[in-house]
VOLO-289275 format. One record per atom (N, C-alpha, C, O, CB): residue in three letters; x negated, y negated, z negated. Coordinates in steps of 0.1 Angstrom, whole numbers, plus 5000, padded with zeros to 4 digits. Each point is the difference from the previous one (the first is absolute). Glycine has a CB too. Layout:
// VOLO-289275
ALAXYZ/...
// end
This chain:
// VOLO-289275
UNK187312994747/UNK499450125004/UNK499850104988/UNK499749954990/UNK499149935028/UNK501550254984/UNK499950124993/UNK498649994993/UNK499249935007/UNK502450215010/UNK497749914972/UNK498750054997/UNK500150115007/UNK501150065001/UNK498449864977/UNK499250105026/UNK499650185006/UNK499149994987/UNK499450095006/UNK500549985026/UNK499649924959/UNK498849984991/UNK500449964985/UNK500449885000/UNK498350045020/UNK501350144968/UNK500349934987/UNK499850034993/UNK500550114996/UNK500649845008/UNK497849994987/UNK499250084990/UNK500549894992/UNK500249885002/UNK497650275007/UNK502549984976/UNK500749894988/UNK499050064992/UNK499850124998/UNK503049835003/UNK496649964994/UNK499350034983/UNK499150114999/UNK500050084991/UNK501949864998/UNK497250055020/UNK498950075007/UNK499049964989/UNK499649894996/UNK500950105033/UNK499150224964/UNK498549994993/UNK499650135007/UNK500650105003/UNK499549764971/UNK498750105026/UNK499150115007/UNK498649975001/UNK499849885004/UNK502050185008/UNK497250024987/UNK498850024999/UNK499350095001/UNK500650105004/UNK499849784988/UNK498050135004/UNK499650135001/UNK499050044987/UNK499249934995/UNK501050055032/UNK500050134970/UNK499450144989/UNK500549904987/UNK499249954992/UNK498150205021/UNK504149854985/UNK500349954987/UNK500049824999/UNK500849944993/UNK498050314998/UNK500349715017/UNK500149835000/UNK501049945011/UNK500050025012/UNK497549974982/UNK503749894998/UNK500349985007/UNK499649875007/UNK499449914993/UNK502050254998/UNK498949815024/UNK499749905009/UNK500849915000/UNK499649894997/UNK499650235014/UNK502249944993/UNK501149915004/UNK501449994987/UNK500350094993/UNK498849995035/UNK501349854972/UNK500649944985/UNK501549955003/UNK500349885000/UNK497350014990/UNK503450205013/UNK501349955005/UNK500049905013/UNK500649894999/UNK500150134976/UNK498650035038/UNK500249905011/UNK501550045004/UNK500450114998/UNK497049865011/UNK503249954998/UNK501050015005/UNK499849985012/UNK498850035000/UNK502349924983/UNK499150015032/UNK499850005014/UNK501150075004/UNK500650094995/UNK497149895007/UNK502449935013/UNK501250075016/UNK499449945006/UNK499349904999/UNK503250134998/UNK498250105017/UNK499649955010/UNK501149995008/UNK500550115001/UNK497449964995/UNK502849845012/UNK500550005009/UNK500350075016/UNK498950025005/UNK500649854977/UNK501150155022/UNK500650075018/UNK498649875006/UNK499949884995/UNK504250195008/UNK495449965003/UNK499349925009/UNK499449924992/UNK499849895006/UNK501650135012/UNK498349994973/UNK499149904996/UNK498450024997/UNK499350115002/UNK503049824989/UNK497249945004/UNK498650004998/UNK499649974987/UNK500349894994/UNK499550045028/UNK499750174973/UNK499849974981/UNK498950014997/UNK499550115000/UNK502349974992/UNK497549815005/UNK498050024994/UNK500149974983/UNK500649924994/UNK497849935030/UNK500650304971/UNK499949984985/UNK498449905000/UNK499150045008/UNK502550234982/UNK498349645003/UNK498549945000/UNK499850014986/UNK501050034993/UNK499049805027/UNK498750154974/UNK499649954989/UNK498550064997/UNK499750085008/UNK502849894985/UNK496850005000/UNK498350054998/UNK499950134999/UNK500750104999/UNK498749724989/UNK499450175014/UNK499750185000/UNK500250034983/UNK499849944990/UNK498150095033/UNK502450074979/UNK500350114989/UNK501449984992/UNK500350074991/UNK497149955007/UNK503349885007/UNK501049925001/UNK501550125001/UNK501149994994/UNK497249785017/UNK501350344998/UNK500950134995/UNK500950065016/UNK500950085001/UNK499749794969/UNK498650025045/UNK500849995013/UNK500150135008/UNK500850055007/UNK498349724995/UNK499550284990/UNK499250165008/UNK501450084994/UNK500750075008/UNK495949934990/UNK503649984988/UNK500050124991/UNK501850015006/UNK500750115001/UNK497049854973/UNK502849915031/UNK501849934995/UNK499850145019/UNK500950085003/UNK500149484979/UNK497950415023/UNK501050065019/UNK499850144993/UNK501150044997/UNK497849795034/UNK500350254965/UNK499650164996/UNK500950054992/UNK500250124999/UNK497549855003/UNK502949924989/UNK501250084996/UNK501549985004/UNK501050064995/UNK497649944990/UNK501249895026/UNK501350035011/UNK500350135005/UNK501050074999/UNK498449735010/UNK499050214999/UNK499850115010/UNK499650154987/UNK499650105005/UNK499349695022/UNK501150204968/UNK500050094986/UNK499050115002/UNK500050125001/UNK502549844993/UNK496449935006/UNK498550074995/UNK499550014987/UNK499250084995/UNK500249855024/UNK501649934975/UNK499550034987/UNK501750034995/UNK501049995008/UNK496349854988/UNK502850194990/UNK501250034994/UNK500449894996/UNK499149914997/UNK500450304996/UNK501949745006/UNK500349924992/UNK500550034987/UNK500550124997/UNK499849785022/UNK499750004972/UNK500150094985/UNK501349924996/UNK500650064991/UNK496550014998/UNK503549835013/UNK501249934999/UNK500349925012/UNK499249975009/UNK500550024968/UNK501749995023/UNK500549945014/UNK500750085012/UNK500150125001/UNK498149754993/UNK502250065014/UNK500650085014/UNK499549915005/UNK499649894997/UNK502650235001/UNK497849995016/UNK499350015013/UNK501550005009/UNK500650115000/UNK496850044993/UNK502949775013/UNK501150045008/UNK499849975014/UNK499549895002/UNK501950084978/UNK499050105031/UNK500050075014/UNK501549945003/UNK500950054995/UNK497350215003/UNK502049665008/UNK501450005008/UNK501050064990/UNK500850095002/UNK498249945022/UNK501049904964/UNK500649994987/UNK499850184992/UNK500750044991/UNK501449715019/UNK497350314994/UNK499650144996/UNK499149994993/UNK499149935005/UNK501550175011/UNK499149964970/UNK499150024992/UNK499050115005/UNK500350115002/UNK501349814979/UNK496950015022/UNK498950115003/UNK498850014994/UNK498950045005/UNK501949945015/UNK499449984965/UNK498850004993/UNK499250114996/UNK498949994996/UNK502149854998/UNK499850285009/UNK499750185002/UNK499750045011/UNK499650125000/UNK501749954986/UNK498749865028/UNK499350035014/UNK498850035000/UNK499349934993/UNK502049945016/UNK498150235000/UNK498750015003/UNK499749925010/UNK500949985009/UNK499050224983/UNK498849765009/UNK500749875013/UNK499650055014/UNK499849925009/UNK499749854976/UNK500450355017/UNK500650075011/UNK501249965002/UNK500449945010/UNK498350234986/UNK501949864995/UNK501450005002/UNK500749825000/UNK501049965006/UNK499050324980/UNK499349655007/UNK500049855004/UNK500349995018/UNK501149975005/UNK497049954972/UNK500850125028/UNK500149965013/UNK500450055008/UNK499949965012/UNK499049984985/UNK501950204997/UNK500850055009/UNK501749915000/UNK500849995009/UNK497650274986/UNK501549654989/UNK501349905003/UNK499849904999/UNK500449914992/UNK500950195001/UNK497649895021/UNK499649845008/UNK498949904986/UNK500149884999/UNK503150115018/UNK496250064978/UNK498749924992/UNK498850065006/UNK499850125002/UNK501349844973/UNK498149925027/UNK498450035002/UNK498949934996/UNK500349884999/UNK500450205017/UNK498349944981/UNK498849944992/UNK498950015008/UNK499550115004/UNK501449954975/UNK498449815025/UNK498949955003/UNK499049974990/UNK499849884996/UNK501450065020/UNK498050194978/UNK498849884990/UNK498849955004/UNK499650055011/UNK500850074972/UNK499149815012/UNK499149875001/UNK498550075010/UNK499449945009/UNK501549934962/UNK499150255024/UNK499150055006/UNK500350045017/UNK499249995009/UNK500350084966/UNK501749965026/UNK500350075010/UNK500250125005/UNK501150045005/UNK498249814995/UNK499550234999/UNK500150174995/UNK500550015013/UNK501150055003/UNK499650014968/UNK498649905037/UNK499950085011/UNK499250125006/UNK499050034993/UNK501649775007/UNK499650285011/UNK498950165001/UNK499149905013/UNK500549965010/UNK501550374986/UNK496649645000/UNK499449925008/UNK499450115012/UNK499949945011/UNK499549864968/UNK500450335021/UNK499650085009/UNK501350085012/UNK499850105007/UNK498149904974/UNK503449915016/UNK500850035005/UNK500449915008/UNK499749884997/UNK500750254989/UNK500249885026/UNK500349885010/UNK501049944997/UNK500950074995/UNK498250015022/UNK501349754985/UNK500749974997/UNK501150064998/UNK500750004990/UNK498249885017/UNK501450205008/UNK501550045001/UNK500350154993/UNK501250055000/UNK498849815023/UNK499150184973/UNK500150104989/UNK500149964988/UNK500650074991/UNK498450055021/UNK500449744985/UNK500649944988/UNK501550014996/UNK500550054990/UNK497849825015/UNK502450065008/UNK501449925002/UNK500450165000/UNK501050014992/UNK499049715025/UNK499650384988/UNK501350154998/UNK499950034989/UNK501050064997/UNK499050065022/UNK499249874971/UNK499950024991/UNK500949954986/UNK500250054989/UNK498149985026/UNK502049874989/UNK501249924995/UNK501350025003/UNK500949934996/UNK497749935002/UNK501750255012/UNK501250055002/UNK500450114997/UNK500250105006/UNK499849785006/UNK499950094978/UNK499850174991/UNK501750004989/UNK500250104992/UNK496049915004/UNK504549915004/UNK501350034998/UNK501250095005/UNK499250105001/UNK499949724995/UNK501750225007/UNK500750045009/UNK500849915009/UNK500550045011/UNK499350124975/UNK500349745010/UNK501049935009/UNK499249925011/UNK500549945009/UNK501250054973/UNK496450025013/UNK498949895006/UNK500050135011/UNK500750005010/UNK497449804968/UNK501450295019/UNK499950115005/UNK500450025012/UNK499350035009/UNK500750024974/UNK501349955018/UNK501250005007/UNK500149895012/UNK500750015010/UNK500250094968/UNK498249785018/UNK500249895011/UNK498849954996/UNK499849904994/UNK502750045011/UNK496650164998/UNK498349934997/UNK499649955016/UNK499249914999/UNK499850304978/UNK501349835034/UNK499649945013/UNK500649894999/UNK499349905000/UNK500550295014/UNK501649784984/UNK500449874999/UNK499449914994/UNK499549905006/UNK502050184997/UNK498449934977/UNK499349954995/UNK498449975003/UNK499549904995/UNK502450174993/UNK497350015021/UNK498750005004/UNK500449825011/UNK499449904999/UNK499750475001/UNK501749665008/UNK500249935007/UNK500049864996/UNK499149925005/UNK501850275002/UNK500349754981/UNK500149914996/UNK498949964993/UNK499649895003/UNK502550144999/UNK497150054988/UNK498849894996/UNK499149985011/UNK499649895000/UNK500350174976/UNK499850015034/UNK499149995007/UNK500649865010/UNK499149955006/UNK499950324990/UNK502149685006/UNK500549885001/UNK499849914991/UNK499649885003/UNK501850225008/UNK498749924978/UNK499849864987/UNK498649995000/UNK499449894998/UNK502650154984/UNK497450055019/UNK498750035001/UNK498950005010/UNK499050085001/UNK502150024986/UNK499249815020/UNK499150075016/UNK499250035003/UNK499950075010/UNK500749874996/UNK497950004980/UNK498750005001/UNK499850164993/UNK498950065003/UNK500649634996/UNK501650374993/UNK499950165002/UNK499750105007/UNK499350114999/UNK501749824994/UNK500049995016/UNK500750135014/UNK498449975008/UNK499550115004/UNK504249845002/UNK495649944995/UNK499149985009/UNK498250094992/UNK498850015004/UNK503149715006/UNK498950324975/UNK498850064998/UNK500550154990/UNK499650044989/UNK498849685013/UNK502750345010/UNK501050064989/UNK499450154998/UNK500550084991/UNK501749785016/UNK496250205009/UNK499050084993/UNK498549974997/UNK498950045005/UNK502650095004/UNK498849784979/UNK498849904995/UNK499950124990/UNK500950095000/UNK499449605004/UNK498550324985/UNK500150004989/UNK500549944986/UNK499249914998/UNK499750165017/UNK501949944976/UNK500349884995/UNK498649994993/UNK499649895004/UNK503150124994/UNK496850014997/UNK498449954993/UNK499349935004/UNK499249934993/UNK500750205002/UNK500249875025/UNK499549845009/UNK500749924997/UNK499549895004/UNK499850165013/UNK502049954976/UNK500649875004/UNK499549904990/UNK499450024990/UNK502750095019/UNK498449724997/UNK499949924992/UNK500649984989/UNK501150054999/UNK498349895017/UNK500149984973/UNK500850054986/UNK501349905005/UNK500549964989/UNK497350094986/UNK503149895036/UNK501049955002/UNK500850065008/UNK501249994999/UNK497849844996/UNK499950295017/UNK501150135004/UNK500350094989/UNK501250044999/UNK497949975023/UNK499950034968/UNK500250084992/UNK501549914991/UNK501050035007/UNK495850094992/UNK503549814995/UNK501149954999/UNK501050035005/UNK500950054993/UNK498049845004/UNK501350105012/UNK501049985015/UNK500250164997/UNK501150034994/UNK497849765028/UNK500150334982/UNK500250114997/UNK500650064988/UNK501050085002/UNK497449905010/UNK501349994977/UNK500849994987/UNK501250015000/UNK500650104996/UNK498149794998/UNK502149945013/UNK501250024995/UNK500450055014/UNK501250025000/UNK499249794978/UNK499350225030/UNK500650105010/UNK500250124998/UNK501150055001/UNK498249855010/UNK500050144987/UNK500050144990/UNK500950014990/UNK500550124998/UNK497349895004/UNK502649914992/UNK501149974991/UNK501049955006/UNK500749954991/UNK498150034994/UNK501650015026/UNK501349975008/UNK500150105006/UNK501150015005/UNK499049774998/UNK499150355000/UNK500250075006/UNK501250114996/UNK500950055006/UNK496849884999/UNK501950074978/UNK501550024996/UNK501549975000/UNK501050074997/UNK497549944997/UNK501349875012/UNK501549944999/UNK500549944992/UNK501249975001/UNK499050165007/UNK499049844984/UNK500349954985/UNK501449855000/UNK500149925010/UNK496650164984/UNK504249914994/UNK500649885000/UNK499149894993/UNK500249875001/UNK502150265001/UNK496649944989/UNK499749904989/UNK498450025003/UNK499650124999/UNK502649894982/UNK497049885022/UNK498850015001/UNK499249984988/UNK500149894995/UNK500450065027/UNK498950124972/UNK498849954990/UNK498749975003/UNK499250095004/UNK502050024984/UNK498549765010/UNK498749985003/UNK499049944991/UNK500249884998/UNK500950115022/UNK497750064973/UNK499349984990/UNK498949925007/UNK499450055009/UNK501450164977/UNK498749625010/UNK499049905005/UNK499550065015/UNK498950055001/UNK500449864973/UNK501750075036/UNK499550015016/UNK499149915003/UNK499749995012/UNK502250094995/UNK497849854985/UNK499349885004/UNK498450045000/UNK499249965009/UNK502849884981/UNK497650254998/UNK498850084995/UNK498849975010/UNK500050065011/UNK501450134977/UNK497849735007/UNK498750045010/UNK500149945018/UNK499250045009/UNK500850224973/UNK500849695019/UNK500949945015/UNK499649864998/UNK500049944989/UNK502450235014/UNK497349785009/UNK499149875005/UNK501749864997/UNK500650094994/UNK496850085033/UNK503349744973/UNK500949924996/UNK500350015020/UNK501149985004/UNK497949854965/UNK500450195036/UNK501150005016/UNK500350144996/UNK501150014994/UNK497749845028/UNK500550264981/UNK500650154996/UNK501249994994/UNK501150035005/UNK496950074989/UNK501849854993/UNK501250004989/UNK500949955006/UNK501250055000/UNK497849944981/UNK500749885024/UNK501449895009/UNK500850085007/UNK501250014998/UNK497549805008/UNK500450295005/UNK501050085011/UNK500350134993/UNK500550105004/UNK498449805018/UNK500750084970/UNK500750194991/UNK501649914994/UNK501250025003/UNK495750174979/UNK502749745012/UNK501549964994/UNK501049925013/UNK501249974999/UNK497649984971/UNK500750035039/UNK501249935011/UNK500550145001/UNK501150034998/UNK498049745018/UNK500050314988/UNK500850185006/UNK500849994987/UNK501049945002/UNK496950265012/UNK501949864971/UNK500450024990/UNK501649905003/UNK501150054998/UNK496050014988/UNK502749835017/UNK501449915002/UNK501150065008/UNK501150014995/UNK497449795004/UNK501350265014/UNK500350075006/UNK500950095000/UNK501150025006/UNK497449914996/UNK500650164987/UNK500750134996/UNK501750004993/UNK500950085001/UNK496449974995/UNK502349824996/UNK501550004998/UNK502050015002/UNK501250014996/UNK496649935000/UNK501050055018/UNK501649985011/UNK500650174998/UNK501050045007/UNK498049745018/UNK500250324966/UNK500050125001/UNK500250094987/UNK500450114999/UNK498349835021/UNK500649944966/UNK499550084993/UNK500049904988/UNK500249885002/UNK498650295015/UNK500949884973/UNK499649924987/UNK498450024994/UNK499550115001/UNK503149924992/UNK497149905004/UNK498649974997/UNK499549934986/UNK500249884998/UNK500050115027/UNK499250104963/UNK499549964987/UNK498450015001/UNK499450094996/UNK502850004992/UNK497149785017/UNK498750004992/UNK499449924986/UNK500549914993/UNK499250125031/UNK499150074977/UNK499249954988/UNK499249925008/UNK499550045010/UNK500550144974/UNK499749705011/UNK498749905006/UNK499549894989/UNK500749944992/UNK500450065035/UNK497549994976/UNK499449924993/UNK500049865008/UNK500249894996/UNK498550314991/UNK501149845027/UNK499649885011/UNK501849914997/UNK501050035007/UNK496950155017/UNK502249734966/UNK501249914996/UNK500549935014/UNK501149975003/UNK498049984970/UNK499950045032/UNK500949905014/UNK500950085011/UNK501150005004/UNK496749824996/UNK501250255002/UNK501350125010/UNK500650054992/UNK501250015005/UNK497950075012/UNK501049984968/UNK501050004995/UNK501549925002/UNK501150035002/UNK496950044987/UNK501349785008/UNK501149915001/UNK500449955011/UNK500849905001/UNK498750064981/UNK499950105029/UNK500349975016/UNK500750095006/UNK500549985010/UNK497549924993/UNK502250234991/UNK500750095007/UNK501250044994/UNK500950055007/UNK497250015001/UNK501849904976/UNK501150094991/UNK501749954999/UNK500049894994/UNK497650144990/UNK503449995018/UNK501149964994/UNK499849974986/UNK500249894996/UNK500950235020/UNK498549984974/UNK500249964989/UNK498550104996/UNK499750115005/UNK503449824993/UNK496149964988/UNK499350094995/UNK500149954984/UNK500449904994/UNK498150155029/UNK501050114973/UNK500050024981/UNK498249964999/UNK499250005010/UNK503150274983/UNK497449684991/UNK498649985003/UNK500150084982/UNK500749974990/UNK498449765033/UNK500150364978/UNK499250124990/UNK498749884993/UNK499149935004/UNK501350375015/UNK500449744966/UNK498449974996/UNK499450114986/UNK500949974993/UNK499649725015/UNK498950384987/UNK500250074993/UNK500850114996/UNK500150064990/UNK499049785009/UNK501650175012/UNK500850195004/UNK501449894997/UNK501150064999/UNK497050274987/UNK502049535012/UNK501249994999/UNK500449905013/UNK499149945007/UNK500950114964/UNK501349935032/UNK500549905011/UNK500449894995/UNK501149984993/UNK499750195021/UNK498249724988/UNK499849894994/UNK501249885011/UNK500349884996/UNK496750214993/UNK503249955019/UNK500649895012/UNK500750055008/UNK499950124999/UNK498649765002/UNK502650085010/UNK500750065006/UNK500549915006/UNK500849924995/UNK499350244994/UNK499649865030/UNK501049885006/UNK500149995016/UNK499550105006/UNK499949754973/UNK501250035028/UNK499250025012/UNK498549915001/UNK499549944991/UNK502950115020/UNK497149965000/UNK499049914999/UNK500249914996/UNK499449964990/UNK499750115022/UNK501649854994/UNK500449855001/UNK499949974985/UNK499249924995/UNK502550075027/UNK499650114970/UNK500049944986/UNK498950004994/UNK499749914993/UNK502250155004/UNK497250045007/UNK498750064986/UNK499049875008/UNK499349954992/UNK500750415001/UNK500049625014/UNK498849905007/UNK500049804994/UNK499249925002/UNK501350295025/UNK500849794965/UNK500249894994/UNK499850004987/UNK500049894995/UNK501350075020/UNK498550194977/UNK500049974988/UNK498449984999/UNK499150065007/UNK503350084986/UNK497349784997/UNK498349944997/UNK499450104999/UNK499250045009/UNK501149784979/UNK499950264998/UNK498950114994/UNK500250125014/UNK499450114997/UNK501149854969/UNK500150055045/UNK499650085009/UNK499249915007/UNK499150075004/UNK502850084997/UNK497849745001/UNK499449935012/UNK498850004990/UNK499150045007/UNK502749815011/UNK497750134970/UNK498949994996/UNK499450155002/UNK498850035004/UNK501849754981/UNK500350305012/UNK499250134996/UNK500050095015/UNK499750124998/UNK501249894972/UNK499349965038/UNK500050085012/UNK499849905011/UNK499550055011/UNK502050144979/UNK498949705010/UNK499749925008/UNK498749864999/UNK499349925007/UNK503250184996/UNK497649944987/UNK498449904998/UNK500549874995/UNK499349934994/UNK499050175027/UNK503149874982/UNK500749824997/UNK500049994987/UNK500350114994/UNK501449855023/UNK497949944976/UNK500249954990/UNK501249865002/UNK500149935009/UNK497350194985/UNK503449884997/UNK501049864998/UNK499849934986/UNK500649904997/UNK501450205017/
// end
């Protein structure tokens, strides 16, 4: 499979400090890619300068082999990238479904925003059933759901998603990432997660960050055999 995703020798940070220390990462056509590692570890900082909130100061950013390390990320998502952060940043005094138009604010979402209204509210059903709710009633597991809908509303090829797991009960999280599985039949998908088991339950392949650098790299299967991962994220000792 092609990368849609390829960051070589990624530094970047903020007001002069850097975070991240030559990461390298891809992402694959349809695939599923989780960055894990501790907090402050560099996961927040590696999606914000995908989606280029922050600057990168060395490295490429590459888009379907196109260099976009100079994109505003407006313009990211106008060539299919979108970003989910942790927070969510949702308008809570707006109704759902004013949320979801709100995210079709591209030209091409624009253009087939009834359709696209359509399809999440299918992946989505518990939406459509509360689609002139407030989002600020919702549960922090609709509020979720809302999130990355709102972010498919675009159309996006490459999903970014920063710890969806945040604050979400371990069933919540369960049924966020089966949808999240889903999506692929459509799309590519890069999270950040601390929660290591759905990491390694959902991912084709994950990198694990420790100190702004990429300490590991594999599929699950491989990284789940090596020791110093099972002690340090899995609790096993050998």
């Amino acid at each position: 499979m092609e990368a849609i995703l390829s960051v070589e020798r990624l530094q970047a940070g903020y007001r002069g400090l850097n975070i991240l220390w030559d990461v390298d990462i891809e992402v694959k056509e349809r695939e599923v890619v989780s960055v894990i590692g501790p907090n402050g570890a560099g996961k927040t900082t590696l999606l914000k300068a995908i989606f280029g909130l922050i600057e990168s100061k060395e490295g490429e950013i590459k888009f379907n082999g196109v260099r976009i390390n100079d994109l505003k990320p407006h313009k990211r998502v106008d060539i299919g990238l979108t970003y989910v952060p942790s927070e969510r940043e949702l308008f809570p005094e707006l109704t759902v479904e004013e949320n979801l138009e709100l995210g079709a604010y591209t030209k091409r979402a624009r253009n087939n925003k009834d359709n696209l209204l359509e399809q999440v509210f299918e992946f989505f059903p518990r939406l459509k059933e509360r689609k002139d709710q407030l989002a600020g009633t919702l549960s922090g597991g609709e509020q979720q759901m809302l999130a990355i809908a709102r972010a498919l509303m675009s159309a996006p090829r490459l999903l970014l998603l920063d710890e969806p797991s945040t604050g979400l009960a371990p069933i919540v999280t369960l049924s966020i990432y089966e949808k999240l599985k889903e999506l692929t039949s459509e799309l590519s998908i890069l999270i950040a997660e601390q929660n290591v088991h759905q990491a390694f339950a959902i991912s084709d392949r994950i990198y694990i960050l420790e100190n702004g650098r990429t300490v590991a790299s594999g599929k699950p299967s491989e990284l789940s055999e090596d020791s110093l991962i099972k002690s340090a994220y899995f609790g096993v000792s050998e």
